[in-house]
KOLMAR-950483 format. One record per residue (C-alpha): residue number from 0; residue in one letter; y, z, x. Coordinates in Angstrom, 3 decimals. Each point is the difference from the previous one (the first is absolute). Layout:
% KOLMAR-950483
<atom gumi="NUM" vextor="A" north="Y" up="Z" east="X"/>
...
% end
This chain:
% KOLMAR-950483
<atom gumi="0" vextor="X" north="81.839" up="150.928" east="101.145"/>
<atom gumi="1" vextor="X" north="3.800" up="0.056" east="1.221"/>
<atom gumi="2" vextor="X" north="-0.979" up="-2.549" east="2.446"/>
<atom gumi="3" vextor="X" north="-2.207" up="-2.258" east="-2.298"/>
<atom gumi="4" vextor="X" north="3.052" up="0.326" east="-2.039"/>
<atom gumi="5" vextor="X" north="2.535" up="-0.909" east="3.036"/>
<atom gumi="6" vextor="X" north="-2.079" up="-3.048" east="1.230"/>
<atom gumi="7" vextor="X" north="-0.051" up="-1.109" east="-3.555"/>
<atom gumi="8" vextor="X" north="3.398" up="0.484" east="-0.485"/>
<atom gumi="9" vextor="X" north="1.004" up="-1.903" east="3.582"/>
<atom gumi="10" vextor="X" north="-2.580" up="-2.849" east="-1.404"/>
<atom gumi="11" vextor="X" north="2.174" up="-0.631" east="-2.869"/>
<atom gumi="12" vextor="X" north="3.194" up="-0.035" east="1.753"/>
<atom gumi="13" vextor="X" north="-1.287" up="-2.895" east="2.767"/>
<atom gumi="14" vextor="X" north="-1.569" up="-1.707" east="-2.913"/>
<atom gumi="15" vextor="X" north="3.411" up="0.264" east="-2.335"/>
<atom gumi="16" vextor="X" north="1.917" up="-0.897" east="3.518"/>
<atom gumi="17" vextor="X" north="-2.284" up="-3.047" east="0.981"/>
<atom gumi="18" vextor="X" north="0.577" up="-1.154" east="-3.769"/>
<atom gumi="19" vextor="X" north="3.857" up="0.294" east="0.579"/>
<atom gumi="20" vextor="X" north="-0.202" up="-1.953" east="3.384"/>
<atom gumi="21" vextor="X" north="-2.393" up="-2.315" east="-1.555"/>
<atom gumi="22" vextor="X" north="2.584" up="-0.903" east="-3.144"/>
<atom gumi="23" vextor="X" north="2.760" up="-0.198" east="2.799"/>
<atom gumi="24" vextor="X" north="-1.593" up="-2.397" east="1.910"/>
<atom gumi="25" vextor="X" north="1.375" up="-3.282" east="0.816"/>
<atom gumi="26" vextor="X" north="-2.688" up="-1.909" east="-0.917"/>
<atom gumi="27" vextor="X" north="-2.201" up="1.222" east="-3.822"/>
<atom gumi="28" vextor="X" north="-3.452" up="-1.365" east="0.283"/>
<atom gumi="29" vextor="X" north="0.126" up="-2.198" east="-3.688"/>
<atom gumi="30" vextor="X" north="-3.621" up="-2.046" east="-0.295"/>
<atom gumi="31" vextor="X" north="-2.948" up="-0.652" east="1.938"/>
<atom gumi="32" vextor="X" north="-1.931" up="-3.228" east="-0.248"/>
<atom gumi="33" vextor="X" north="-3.303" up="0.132" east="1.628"/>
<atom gumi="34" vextor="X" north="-1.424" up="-2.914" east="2.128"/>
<atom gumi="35" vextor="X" north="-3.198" up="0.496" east="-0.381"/>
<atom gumi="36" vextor="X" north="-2.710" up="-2.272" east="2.363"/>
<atom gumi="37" vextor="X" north="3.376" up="-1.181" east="1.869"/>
<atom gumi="38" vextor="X" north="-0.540" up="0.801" east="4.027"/>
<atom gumi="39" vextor="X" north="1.961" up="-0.344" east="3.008"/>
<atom gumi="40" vextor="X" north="3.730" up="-0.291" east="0.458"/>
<atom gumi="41" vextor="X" north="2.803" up="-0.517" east="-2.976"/>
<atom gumi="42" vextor="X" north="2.647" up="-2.270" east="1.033"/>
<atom gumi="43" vextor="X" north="3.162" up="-0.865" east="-2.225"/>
<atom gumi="44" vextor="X" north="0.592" up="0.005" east="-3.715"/>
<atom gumi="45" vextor="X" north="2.484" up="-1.707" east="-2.502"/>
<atom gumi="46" vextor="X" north="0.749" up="1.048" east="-3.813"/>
<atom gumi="47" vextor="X" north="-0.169" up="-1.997" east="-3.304"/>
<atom gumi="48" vextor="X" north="2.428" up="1.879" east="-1.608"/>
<atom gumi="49" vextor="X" north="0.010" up="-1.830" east="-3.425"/>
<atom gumi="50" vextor="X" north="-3.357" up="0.404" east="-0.293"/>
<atom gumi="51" vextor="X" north="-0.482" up="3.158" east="1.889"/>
<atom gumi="52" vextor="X" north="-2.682" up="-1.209" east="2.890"/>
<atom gumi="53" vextor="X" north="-0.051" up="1.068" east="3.301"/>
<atom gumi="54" vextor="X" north="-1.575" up="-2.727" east="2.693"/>
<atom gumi="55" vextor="X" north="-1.852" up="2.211" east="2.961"/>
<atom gumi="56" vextor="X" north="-1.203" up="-2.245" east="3.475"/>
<atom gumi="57" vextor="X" north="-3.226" up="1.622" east="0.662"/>
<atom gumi="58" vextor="X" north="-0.180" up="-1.190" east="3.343"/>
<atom gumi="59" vextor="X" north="-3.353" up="1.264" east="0.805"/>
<atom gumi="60" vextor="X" north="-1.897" up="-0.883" east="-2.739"/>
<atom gumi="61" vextor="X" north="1.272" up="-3.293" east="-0.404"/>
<atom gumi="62" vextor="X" north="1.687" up="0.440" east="-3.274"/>
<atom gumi="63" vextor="X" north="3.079" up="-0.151" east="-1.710"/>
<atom gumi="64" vextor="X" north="-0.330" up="2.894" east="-2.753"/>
<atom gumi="65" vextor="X" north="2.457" up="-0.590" east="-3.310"/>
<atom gumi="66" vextor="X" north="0.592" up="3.685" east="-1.650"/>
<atom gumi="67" vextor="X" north="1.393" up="0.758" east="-3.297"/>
<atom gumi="68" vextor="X" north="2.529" up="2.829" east="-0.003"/>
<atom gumi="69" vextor="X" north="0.322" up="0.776" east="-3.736"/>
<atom gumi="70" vextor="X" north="-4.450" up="0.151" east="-0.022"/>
<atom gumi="71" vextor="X" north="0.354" up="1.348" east="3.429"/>
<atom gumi="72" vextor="X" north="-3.213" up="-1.881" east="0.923"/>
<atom gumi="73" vextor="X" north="-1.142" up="-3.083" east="1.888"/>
<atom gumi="74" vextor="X" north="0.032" up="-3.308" east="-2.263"/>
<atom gumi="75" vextor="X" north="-1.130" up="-2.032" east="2.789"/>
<atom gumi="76" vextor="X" north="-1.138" up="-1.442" east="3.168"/>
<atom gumi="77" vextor="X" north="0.481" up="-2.938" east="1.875"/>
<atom gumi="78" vextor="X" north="-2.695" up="-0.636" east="2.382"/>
<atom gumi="79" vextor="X" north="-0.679" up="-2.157" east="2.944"/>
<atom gumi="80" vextor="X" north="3.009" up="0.316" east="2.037"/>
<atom gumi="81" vextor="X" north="0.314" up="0.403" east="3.729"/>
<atom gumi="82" vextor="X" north="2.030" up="3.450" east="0.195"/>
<atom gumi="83" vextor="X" north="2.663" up="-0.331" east="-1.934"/>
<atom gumi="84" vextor="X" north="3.203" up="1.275" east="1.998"/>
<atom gumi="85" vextor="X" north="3.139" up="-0.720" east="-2.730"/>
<atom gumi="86" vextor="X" north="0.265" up="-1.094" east="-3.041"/>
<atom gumi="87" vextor="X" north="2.954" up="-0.914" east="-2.106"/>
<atom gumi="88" vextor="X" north="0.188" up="-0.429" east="-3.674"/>
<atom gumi="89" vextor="X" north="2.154" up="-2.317" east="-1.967"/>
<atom gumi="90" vextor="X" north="0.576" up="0.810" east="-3.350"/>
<atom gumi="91" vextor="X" north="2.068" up="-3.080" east="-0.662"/>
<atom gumi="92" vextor="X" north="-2.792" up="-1.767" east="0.812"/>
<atom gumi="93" vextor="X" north="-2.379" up="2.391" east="-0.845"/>
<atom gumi="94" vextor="X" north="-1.753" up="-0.684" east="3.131"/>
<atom gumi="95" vextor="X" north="-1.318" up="1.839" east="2.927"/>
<atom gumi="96" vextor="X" north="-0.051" up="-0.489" east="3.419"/>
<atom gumi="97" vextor="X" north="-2.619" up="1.247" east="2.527"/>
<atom gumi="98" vextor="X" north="0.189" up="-0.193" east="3.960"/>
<atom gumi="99" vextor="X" north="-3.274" up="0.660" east="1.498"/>
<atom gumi="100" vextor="X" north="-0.510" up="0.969" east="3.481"/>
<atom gumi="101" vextor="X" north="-3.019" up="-1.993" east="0.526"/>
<atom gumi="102" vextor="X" north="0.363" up="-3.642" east="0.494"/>
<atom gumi="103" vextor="X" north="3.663" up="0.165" east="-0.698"/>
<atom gumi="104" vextor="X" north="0.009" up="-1.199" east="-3.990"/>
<atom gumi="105" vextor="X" north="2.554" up="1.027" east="-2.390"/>
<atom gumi="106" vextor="X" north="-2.030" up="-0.266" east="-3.575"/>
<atom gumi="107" vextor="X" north="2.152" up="-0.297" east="-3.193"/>
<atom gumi="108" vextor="X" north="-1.383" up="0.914" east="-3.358"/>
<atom gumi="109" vextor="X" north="1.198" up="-0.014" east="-3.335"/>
<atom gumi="110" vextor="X" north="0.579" up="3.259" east="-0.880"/>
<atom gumi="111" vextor="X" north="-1.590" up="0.131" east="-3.838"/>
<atom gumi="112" vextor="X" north="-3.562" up="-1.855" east="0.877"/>
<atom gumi="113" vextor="X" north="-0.021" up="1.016" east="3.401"/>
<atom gumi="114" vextor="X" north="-0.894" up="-4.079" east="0.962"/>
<atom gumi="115" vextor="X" north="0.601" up="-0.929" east="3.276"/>
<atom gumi="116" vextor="X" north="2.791" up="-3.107" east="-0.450"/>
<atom gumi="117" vextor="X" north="0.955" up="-0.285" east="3.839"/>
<atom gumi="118" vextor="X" north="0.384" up="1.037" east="3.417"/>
<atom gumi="119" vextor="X" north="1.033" up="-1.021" east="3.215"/>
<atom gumi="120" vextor="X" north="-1.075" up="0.685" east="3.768"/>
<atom gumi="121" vextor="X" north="1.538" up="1.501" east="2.678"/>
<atom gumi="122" vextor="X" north="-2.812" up="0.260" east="1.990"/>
<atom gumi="123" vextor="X" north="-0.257" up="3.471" east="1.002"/>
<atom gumi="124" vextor="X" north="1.113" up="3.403" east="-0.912"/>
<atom gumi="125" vextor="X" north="2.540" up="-0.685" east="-3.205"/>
<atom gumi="126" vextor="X" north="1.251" up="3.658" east="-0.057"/>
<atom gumi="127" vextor="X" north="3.341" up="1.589" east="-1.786"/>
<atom gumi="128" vextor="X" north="1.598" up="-2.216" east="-3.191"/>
<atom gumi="129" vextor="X" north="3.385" up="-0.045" east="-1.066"/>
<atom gumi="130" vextor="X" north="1.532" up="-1.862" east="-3.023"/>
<atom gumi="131" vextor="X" north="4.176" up="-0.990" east="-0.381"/>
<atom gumi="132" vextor="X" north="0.704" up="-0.404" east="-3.432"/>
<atom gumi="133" vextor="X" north="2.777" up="-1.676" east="0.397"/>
<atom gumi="134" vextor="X" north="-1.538" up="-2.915" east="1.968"/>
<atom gumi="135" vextor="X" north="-3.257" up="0.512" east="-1.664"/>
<atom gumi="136" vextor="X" north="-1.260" up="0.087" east="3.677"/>
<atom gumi="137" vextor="X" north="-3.431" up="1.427" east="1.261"/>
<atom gumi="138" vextor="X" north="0.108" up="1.395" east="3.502"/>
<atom gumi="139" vextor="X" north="-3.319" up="0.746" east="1.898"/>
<atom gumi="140" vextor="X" north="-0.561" up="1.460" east="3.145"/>
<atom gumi="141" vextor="X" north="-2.828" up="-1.683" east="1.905"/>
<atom gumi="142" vextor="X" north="-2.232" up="-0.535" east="2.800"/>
<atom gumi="143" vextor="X" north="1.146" up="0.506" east="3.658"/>
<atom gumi="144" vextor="X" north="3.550" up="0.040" east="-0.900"/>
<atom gumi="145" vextor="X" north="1.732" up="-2.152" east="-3.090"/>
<atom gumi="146" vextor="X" north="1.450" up="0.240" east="-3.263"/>
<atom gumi="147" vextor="X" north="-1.059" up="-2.396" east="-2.483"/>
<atom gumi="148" vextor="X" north="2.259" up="-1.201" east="-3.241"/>
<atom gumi="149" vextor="X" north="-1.540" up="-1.020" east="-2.706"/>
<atom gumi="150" vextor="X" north="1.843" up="-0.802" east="-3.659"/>
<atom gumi="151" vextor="X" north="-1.540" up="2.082" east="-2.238"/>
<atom gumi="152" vextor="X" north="-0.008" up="-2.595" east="-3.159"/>
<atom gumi="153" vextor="X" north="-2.264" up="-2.408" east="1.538"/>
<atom gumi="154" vextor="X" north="-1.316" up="1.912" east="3.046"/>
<atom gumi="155" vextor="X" north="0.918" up="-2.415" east="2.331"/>
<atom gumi="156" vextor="X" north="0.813" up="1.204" east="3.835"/>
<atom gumi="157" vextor="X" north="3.632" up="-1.425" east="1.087"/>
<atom gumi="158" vextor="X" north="0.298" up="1.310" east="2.817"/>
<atom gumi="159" vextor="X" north="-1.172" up="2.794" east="2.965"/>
<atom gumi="160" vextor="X" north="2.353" up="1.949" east="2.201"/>
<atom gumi="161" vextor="X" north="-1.599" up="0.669" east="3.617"/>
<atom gumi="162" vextor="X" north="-0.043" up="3.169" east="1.199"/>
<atom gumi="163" vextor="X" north="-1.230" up="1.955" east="3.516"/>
<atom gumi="164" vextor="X" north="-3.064" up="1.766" east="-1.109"/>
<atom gumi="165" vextor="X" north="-1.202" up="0.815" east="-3.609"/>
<atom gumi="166" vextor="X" north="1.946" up="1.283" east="-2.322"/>
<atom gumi="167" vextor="X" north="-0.750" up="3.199" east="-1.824"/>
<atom gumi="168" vextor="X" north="2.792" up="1.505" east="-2.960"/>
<atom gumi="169" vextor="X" north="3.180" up="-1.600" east="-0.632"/>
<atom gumi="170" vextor="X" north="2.791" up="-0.314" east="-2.261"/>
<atom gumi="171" vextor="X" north="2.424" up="-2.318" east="-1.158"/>
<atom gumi="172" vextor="X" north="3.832" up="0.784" east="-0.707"/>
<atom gumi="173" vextor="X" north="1.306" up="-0.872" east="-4.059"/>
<atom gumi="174" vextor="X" north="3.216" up="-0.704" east="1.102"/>
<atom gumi="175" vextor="X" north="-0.271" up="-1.511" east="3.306"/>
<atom gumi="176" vextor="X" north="-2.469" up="-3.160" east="1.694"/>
<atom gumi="177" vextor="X" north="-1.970" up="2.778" east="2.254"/>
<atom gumi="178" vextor="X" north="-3.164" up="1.085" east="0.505"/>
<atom gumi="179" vextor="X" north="-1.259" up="3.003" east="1.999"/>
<atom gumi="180" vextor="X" north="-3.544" up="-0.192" east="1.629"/>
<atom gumi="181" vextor="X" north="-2.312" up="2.622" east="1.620"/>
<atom gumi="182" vextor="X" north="-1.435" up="-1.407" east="2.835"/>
<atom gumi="183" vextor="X" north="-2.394" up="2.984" east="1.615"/>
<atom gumi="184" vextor="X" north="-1.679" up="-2.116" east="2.626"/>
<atom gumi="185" vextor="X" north="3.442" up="-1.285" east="1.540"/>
<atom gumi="186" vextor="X" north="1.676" up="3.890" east="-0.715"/>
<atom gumi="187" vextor="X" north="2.939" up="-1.853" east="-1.689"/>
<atom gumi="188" vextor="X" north="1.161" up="-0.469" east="-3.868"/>
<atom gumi="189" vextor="X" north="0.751" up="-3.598" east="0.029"/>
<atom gumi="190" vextor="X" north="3.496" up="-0.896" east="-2.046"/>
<atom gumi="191" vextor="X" north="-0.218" up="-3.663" east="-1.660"/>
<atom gumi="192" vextor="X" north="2.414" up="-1.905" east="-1.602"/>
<atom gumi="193" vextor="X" north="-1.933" up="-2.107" east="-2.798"/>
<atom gumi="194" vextor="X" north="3.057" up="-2.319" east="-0.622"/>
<atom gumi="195" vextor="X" north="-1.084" up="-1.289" east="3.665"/>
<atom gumi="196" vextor="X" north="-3.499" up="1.005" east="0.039"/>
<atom gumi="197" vextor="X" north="-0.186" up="1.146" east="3.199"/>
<atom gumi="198" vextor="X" north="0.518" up="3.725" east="1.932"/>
<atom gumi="199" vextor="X" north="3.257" up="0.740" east="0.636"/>
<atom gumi="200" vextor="X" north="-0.523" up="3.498" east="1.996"/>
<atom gumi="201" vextor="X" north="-2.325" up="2.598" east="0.514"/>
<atom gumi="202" vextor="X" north="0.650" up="3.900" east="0.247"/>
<atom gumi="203" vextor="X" north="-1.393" up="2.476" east="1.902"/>
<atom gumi="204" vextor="X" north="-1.719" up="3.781" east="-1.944"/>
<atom gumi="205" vextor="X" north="1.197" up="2.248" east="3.171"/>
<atom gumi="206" vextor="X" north="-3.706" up="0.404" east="1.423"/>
<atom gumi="207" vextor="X" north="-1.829" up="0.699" east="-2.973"/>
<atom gumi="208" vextor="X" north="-2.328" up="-2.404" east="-0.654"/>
<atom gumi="209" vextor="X" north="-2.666" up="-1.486" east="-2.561"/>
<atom gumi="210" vextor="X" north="2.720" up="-1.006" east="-2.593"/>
<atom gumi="211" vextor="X" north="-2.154" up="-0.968" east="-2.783"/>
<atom gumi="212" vextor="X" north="1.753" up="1.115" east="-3.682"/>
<atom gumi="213" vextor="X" north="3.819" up="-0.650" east="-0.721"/>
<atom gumi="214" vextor="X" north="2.403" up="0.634" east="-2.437"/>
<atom gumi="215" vextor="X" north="3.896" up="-0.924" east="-1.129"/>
<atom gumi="216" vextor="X" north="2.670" up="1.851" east="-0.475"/>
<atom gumi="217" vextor="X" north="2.506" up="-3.229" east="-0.229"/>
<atom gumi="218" vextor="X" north="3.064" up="1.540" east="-1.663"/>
<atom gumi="219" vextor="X" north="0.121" up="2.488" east="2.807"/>
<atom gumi="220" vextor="X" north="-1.233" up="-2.608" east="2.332"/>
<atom gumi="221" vextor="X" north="-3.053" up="1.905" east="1.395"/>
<atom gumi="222" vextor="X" north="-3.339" up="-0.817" east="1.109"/>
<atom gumi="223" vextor="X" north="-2.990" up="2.986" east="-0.185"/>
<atom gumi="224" vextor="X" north="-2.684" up="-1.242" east="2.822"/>
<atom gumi="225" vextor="X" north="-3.553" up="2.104" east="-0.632"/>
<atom gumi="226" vextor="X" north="-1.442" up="0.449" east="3.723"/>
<atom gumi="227" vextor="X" north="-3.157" up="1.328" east="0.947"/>
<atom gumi="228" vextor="X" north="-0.042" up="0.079" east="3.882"/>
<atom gumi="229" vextor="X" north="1.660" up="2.686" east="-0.750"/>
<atom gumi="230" vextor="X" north="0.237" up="0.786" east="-3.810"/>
<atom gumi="231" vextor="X" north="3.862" up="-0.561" east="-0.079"/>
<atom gumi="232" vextor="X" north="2.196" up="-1.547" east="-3.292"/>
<atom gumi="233" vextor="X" north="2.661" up="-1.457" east="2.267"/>
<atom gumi="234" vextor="X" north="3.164" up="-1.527" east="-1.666"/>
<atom gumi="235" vextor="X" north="1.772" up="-2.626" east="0.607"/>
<atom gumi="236" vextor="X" north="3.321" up="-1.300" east="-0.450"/>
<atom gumi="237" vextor="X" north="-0.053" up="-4.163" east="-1.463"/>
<atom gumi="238" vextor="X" north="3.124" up="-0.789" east="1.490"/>
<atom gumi="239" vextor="X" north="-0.801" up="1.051" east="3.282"/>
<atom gumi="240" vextor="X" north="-3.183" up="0.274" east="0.762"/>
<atom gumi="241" vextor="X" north="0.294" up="3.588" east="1.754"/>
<atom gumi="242" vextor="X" north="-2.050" up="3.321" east="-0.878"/>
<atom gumi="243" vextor="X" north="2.051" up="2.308" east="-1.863"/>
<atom gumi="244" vextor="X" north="-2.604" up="3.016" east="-0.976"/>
<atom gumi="245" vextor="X" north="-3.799" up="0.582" east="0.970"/>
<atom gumi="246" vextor="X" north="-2.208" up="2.630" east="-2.164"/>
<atom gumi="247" vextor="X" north="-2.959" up="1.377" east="0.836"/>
<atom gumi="248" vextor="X" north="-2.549" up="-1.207" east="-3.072"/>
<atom gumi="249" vextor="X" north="-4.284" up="0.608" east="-0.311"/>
<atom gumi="250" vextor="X" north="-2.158" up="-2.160" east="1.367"/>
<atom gumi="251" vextor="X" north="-0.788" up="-3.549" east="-1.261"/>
<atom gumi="252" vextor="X" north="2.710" up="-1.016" east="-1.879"/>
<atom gumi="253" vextor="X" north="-0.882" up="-3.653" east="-1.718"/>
<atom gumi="254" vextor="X" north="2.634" up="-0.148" east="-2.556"/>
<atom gumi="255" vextor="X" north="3.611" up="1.137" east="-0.336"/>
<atom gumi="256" vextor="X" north="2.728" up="-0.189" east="-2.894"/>
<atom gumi="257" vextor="X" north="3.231" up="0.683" east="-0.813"/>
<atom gumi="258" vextor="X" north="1.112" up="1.736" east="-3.096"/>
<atom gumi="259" vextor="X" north="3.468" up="-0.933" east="-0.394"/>
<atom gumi="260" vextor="X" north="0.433" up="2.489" east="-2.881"/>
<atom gumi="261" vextor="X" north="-0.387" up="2.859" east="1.645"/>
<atom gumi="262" vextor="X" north="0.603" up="-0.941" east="3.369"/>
<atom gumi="263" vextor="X" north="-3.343" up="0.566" east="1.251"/>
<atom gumi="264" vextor="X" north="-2.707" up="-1.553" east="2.098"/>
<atom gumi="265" vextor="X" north="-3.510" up="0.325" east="-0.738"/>
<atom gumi="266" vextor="X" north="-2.766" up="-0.550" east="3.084"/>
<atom gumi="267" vextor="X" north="-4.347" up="-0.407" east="-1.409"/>
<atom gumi="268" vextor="X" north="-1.377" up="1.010" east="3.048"/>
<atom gumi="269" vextor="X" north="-4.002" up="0.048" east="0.446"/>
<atom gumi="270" vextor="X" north="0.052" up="3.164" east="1.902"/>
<atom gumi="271" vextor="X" north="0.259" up="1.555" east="-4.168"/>
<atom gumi="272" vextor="X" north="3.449" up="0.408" east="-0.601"/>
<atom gumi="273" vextor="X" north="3.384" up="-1.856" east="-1.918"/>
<atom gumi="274" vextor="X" north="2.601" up="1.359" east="2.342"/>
<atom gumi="275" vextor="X" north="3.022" up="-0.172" east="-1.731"/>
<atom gumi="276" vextor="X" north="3.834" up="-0.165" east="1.950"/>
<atom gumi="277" vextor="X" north="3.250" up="0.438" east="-1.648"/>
<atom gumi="278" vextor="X" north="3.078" up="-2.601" east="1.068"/>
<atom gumi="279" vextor="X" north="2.946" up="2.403" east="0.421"/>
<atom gumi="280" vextor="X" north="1.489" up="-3.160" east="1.304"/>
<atom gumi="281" vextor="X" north="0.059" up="-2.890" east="1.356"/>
<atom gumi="282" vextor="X" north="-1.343" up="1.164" east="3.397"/>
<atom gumi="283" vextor="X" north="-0.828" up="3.813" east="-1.218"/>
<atom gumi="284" vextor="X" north="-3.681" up="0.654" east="-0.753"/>
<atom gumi="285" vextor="X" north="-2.115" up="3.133" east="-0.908"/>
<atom gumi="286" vextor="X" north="-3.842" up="0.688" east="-0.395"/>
<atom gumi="287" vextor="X" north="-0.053" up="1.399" east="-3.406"/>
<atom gumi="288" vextor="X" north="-3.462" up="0.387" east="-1.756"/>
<atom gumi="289" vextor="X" north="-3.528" up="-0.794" east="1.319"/>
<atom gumi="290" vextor="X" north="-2.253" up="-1.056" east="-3.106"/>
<atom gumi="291" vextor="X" north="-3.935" up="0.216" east="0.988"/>
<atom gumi="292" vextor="X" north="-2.012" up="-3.124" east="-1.352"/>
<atom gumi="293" vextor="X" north="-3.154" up="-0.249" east="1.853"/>
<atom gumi="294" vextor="X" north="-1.475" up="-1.325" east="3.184"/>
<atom gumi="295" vextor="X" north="0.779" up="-3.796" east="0.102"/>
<atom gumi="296" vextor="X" north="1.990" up="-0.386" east="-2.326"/>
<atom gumi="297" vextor="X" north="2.984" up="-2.195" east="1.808"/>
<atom gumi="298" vextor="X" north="0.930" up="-2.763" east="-2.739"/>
<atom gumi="299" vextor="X" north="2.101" up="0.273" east="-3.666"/>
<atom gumi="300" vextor="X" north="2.443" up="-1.490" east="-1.783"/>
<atom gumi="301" vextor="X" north="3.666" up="1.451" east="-1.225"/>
<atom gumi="302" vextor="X" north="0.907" up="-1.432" east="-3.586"/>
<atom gumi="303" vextor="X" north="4.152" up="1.206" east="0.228"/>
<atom gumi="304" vextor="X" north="0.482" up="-1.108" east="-3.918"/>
<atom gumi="305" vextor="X" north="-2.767" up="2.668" east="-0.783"/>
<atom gumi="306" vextor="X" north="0.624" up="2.652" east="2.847"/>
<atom gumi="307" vextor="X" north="-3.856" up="-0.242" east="0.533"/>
<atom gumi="308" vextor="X" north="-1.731" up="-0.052" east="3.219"/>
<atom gumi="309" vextor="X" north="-3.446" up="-1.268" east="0.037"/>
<atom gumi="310" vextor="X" north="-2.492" up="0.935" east="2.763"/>
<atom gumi="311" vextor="X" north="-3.319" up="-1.583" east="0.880"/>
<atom gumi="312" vextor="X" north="-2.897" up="2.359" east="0.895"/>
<atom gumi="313" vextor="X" north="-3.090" up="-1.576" east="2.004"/>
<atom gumi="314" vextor="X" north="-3.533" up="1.622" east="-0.512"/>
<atom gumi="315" vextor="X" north="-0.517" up="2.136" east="3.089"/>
<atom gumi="316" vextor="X" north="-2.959" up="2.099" east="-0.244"/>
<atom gumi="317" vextor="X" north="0.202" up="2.179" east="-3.354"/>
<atom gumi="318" vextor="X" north="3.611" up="-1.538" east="-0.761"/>
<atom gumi="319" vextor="X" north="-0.703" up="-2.704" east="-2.197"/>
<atom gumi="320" vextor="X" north="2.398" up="-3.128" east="0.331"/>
<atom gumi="321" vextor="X" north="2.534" up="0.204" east="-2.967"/>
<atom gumi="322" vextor="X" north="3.664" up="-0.484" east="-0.424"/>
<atom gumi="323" vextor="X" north="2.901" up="2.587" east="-0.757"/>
<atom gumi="324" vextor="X" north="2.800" up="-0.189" east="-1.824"/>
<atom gumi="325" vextor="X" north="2.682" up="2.435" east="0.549"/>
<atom gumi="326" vextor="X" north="3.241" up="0.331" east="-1.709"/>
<atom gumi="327" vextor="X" north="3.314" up="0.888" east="2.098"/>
<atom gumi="328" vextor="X" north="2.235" up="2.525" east="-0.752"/>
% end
């Protein structure tokens, strides 16, 4: 009886301790939205905040899914694309912008009927989308290595910036004309100057390679490189080019962020985990929390203005696909 009673009480105590790590944790597991009938890989999402919709690329089923966050359900589906990589959504314009991997289109939609009313081509691959507000400027990575510009009121192109090999994540500097690129098959990030359209350098990530996700830390002018060959965040400085920390991270990292609040950086990885660092400084960095998701999971989004971290879940075996939103403490 004593030792019924001491294995009960020992049960209570890891229980009332996992609860207390649990409500310390970085990351607070909010909502769930299920995905149900969605297969294969989850690319990249965007947010509707005004009207509370979250836009998921289901690469693999050929579908972009449009959530509602205050139903916390599915509200619909558009079909027929050719795996949907990036999307970006405009709410100025209330339009959306899809780049598929397949045959290179970039689809835009209106945003209430869900009508097709454009795209254009690049041909192959259109991959990661970025939008400048202040130039009202779309910026898609395509095909075997080029950046196409489109203006996002009447979805013309403009113009397309060359580049060595394709282009995977990059990011564009607010208060400057740059823009840093991932290029994994040439093991460089490319730096372009958009007032001349053209590269201007390209840095090196100190032998650790497949640099796919990226993220900006401009006031502190830092660059956080997710590499898989091996799993390393490596950071570097923008005015210089050089390495200036490397962290060991879990395997698969597809997307990266910055949290400028807390002076963070989050990594998705597919191996199942959020590994999250903590920016002492500048060029200080520390592994501080591991937060299991599940096995592929590798894509999100950060929303800063909500301190919400969204993370897609593909259906792998008795995981259904689904997507999580977290809150951030």
């Amino acid at each position: 009886m004593k030792h019924l009673a001491l294995v009960i009480g020992i049960a209570v105590v890891g229980n009332y301790l996992a609860l207390v790590e649990s409500s310390d944790a970085p990351l607070q597991l909010k909502q769930t939205i299920p995905l149900p009938g969605v297969e294969g890989r989850i690319d990249h999402l965007d947010l509707d905040a005004a009207n509370e919709r979250l836009f998921v690329c289901a690469l693999g089923n050929n579908t972009a899914e449009v959530l509602d966050l205050r139903k916390g359900e599915r509200i619909h589906t558009i079909s027929g694309l050719g795996s949907p990589q990036g999307l970006v959504y405009i709410s100025e314009l209330n339009r959306l912008f899809i780049a598929n991997d397949k045959g290179g289109i970039c689809k835009i939609y209106d945003a209430k009927s869900f009508k097709a009313v454009g795209e254009f081509n690049f041909k192959d691959d259109a991959d990661n989308v970025r939008y400048d507000r202040a130039t009202k400027k779309i910026y898609v990575g395509f095909g075997s290595g080029g950046i196409g510009i489109i203006n996002a009121a009447d979805g013309k192109q403009v113009g397309s910036i060359k580049l060595s090999a394709h282009p995977e994540a990059f990011e564009l500097e607010k208060n400057g004309p740059r823009i840093f690129v991932n290029v994994p098959n040439s093991r460089q990030v490319a730096v372009i100057d958009r007032n001349k359209g053209e590269v201007t350098g390209t840095w090196k990530t100190d032998l650790a390679f497949g640099n796919f996700p990226m993220a900006l830390d401009e006031a502190n002018h830092r660059l956080f490189i997710g590499c898989r060959m091996p799993s390393k965040l490596v950071v570097l400085n923008t005015d210089s080019g050089d390495v200036v920390a490397k962290i060991d991270i879990s395997g698969d990292p597809d997307d990266v962020f910055y949290d400028s609040k807390r002076h963070r950086v989050y990594a998705i990885c597919g191996a199942g985990k959020v590994d999250i660092m903590e920016q002492t400084d500048a060029n200080t960095y520390k592994a501080s929390a591991k937060i299991d998701t599940a096995d592929g999971a590798r894509t999100g989004l950060f929303v800063p203005e909500r301190d919400t971290l969204f993370v897609a879940v593909p259906h792998r075996g008795s995981q259904e696909a689904e997507i999580r939103r977290y809150a951030i403490k």
